[in-house]
C-alpha positions in Angstrom: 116.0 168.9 127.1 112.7 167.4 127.1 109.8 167.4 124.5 106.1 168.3 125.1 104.2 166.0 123.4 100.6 167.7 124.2 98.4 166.5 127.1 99.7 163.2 126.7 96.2 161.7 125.5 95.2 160.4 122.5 91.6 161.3 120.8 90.2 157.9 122.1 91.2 158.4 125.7 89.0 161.6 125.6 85.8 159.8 123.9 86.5 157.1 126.0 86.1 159.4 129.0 83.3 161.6 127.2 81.3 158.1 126.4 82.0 156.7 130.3 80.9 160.1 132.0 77.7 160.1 129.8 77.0 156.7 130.7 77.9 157.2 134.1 75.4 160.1 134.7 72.9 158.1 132.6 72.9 155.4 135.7 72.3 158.2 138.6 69.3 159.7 136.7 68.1 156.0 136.1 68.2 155.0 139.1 66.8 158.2 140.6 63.9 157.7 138.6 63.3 154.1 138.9 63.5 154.7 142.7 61.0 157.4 142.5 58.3 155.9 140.5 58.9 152.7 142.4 57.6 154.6 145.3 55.2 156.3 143.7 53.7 153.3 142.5 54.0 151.0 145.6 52.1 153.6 147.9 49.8 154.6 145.3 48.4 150.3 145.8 44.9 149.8 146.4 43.1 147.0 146.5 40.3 146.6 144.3 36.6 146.2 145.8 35.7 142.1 145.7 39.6 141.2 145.2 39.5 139.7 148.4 36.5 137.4 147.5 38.0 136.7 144.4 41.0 135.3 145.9 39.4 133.2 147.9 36.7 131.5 144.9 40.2 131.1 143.2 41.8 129.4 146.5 38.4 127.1 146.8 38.9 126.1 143.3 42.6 125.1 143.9 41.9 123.1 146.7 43.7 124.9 149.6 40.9 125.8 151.7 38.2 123.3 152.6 34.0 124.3 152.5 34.1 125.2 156.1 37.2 127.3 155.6 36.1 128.6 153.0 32.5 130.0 154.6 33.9 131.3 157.6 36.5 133.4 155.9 34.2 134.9 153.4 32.1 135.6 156.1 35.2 137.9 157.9 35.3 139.4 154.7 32.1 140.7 154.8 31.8 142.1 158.1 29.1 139.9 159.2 30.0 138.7 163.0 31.6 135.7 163.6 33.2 133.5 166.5 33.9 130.1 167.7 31.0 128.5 169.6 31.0 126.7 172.8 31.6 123.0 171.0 34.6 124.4 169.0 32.5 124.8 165.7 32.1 127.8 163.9 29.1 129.7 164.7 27.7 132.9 162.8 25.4 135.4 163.2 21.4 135.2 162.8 21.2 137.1 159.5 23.8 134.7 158.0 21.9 131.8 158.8 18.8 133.2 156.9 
């Protein structure tokens, strides 16, 4: 003859099971949402106006760009026209030169 002893698990196996399908659910919706606002945010990026320039006074100031460096890519930044002359030296518009 056998006995029935109920479902055959305690009142901690079901918490236990409650507590890991809470936390288990808790981790999809977290990650859904970090995923989302993660692209949310990284498409939503745009650079400030004069961040560029900024960088590069900061990159002067460090040391990692020489003068000449320095002129000629502030001057890309701007728009103005720029190229490489016929010596090999950087050579700029007019209207910079003023």
């Amino acid at each position: 003859m056998m006995w029935y002893w109920g479902s055959g698990m305690h009142w901690w196996g079901w918490l236990l099971g409650f507590l890991g399908m809470i936390v288990f659910w808790g981790f999809i919706l977290w990650a859904v949402w970090y995923f989302v606002t993660g692209l949310i945010h990284q498409s939503s990026y745009r650079p400030r106006p004069g961040e560029a320039k900024h960088i590069l006074d900061e990159r002067l100031a460090r040391g990692e760009i020489d003068a000449t460096e320095y002129r000629y890519l502030r001057t890309l930044i701007s728009g103005d026209d720029v190229g490489i002359g016929e010596n090999g030296y950087l050579q700029v518009d007019a209207k910079e030169q003023q």
